[in-house]
C-alpha positions as CSV (number, residue, x, y, z in Angstrom):
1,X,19.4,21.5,-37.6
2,X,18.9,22.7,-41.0
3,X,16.3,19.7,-41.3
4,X,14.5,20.5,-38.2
5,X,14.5,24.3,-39.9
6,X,12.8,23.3,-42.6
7,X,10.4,21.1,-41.2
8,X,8.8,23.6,-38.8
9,X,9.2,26.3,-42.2
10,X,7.1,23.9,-44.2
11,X,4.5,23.3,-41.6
12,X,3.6,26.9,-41.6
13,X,3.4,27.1,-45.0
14,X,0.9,24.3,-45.6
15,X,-0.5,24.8,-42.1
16,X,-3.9,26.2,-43.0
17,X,-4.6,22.9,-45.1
18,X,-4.1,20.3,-42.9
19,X,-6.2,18.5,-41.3
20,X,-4.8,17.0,-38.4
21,X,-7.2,14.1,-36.6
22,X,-6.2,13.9,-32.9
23,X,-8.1,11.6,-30.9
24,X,-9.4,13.0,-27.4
25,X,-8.0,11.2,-24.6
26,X,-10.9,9.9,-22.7
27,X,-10.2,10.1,-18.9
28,X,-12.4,8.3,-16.6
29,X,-13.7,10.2,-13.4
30,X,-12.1,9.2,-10.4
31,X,-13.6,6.3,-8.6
32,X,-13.1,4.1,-5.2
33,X,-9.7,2.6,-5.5
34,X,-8.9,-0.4,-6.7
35,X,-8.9,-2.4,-3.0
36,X,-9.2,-5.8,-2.8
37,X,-12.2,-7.7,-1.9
38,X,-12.1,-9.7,1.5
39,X,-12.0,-13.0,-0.2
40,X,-8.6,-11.9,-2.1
41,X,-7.8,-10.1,1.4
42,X,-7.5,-13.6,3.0
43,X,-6.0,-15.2,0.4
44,X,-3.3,-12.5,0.2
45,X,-3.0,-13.4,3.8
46,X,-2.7,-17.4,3.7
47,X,0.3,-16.6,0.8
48,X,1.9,-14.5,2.8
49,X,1.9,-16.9,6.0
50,X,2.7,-19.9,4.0
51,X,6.1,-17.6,2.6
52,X,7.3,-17.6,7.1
53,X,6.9,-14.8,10.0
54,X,8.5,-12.2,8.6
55,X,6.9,-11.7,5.0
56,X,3.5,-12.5,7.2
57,X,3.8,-9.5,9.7
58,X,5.3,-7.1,6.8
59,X,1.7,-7.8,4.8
60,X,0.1,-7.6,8.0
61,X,1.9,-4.1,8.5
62,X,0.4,-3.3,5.1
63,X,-2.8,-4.3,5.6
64,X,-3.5,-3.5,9.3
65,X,-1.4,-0.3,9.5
66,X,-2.1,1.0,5.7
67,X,1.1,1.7,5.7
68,X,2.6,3.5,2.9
69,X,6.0,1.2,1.3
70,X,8.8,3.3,2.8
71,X,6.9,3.9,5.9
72,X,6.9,0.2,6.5
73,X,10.8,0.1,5.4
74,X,11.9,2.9,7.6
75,X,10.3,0.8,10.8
76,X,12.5,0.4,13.7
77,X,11.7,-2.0,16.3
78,X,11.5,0.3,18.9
79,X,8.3,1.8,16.6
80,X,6.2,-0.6,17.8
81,X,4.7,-1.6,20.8
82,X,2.6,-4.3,21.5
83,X,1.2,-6.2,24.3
84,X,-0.7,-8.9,25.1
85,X,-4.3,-6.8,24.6
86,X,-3.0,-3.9,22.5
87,X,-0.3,-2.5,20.0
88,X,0.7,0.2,17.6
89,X,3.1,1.3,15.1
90,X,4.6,4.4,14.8
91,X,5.0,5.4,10.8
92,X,7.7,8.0,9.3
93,X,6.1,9.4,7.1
94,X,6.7,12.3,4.1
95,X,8.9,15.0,5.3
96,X,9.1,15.1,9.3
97,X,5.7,13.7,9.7
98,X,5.3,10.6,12.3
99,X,1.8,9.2,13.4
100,X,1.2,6.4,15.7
101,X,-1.6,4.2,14.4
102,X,-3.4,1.3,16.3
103,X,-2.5,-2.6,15.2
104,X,-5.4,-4.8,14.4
105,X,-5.5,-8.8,16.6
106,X,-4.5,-10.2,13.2
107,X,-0.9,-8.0,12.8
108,X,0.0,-7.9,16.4
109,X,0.5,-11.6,15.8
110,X,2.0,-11.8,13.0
111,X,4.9,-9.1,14.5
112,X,5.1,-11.1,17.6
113,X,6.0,-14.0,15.9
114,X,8.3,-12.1,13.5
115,X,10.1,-10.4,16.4
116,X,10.7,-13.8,18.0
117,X,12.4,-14.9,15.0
118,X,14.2,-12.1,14.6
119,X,16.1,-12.0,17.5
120,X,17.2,-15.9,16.8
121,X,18.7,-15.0,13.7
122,X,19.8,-11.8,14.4
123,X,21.6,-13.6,17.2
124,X,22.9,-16.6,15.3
125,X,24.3,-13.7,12.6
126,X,26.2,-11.2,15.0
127,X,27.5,-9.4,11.5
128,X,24.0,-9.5,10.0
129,X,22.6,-7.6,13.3
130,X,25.3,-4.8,13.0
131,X,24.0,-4.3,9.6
132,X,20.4,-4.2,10.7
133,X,20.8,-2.0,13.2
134,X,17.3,-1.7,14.5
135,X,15.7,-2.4,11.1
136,X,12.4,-4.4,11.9
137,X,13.1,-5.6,8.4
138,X,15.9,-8.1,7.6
139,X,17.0,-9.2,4.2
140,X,20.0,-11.4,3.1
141,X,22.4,-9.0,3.4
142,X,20.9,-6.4,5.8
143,X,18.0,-4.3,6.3
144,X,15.0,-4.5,3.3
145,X,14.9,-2.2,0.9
146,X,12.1,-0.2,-0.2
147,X,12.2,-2.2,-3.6
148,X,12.7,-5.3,-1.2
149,X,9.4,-4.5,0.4
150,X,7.7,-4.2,-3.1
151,X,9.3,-7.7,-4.0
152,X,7.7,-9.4,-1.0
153,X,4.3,-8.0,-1.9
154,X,5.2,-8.9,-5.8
155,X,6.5,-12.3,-4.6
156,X,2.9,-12.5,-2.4
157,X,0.7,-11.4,-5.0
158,X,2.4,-14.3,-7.1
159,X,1.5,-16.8,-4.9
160,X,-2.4,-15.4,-4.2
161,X,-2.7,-15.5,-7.3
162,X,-3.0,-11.6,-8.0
163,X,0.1,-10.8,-10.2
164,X,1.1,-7.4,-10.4
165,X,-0.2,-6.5,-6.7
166,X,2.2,-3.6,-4.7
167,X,1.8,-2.2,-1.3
168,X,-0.5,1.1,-2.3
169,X,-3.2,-2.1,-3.0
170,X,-2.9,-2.9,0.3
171,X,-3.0,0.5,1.5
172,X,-6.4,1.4,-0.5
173,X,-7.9,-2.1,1.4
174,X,-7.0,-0.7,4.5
175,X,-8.2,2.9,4.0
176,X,-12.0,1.1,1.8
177,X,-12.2,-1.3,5.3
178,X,-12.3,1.9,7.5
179,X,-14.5,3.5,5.6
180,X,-17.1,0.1,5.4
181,X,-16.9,0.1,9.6
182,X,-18.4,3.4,9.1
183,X,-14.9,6.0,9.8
184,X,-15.4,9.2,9.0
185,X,-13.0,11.4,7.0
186,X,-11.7,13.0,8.9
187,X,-10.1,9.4,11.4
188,X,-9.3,8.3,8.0
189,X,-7.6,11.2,7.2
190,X,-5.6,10.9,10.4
191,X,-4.8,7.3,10.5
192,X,-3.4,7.5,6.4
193,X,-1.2,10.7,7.0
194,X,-3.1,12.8,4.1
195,X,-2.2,16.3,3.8
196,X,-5.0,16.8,2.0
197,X,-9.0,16.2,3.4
198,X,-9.5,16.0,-1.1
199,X,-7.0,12.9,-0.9
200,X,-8.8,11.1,1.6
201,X,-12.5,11.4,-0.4
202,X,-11.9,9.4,-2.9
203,X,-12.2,6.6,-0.4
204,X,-15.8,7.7,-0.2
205,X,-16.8,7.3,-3.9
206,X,-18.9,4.1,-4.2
207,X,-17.9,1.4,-6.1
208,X,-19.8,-0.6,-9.2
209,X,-20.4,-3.9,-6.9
210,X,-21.1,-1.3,-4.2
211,X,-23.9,0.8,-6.5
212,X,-25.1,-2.4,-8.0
213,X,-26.0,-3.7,-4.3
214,X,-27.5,-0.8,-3.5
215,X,-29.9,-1.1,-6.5
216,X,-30.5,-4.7,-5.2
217,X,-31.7,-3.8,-2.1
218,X,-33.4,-0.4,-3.0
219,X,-35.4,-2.6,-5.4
220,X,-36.0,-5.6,-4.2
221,X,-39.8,-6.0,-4.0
């Protein structure tokens, strides 16, 4: 203590004569987020299929649904519905908020598919399906974990070839592909569960490949 004393008494005393260089932290305005670009969308897709059904409709989820990662955890079965022509999921969302958002072709088969294999190994595991509950999510020892979903986008990433990718990735593809068929803020707003109309612009910030095409076009003569 006495240390720390006489520490802060010295620096007043040769305060005036210091000269103290402190770097300014350079912040970069906000842009688009990072999404990924279809090419990587598809690969992320082919890794996720060639991992089996289930790891296949929770990407799908992530991508299709922009699901936030403990929205897609807390899904029950009896969140989504799906038919031959149609299909949605209901997310839990912060707080008490629940939204019901349309499934794209591409996840409503995926979940089918996952759905079918649940029930088989649900079935073939009676102690593994009281632990599930109605968890749409299985993992070795019950239902996934929000840390579990992470891994299986980690373990995706891996094998696309995209280390380091996590479900908010996939959640900023969904949101920049609504915005490129032309949503408006306000359905993207809705279908992301954003509090906050601010939250949702930043989806509308161009990107660098975006500007740069732009350019190319604008000036192409």
């Amino acid at each position: 203590m006495n240390q720390a004393l006489a520490a802060v008494t010295l620096l007043y005393e040769h305060g005036p004569a210091l000269r103290l260089a402190v770097k300014r932290a350079r912040v970069p305005k906000p842009g688009a987020p990072d999404a990924l670009s279809r090419a990587q969308e598809n690969v992320v897709h082919r890794a996720a299929d060639r991992r089996g059904p289930r790891d296949a409709a929770l990407i799908a989820v992530l991508l299709g649904a922009g699901a936030r990662a403990e929205e897609c955890q807390r899904l029950r079965v009896t969140d989504m519905s799906i038919t031959a022509r149609s299909g949605t999921a209901r997310l839990h969302g912060k707080g008490d908020e629940v939204r019901t958002v349309p499934l794209p072709v591409p996840a409503r088969e995926r979940l089918t598919a996952w759905l079918q294999m649940r029930a088989e190994l649900l079935a073939a595991r009676p102690a593994l399906a009281e632990q599930v509950g109605d968890g749409l999510w299985t993992g070795q020892r019950g239902r996934l974990s929000v840390d579990g979903v992470t891994d299986v986008v980690r373990a995706v990433g891996k094998d696309a070839r995209l280390p380091g990718l996590r479900p908010h990735r996939l959640r900023h593809t969904y949101a920049t592909r609504l915005r490129e068929a032309d949503a408006d803020h306000a359905q993207i707003q809705a279908l992301l569960g954003h509090i906050s109309i601010e939250t949702t612009a930043r989806y509308f910030r161009a990107s660098a490949t975006e500007v740069a095409d732009l350019v190319d076009r604008a000036l192409d003569y």
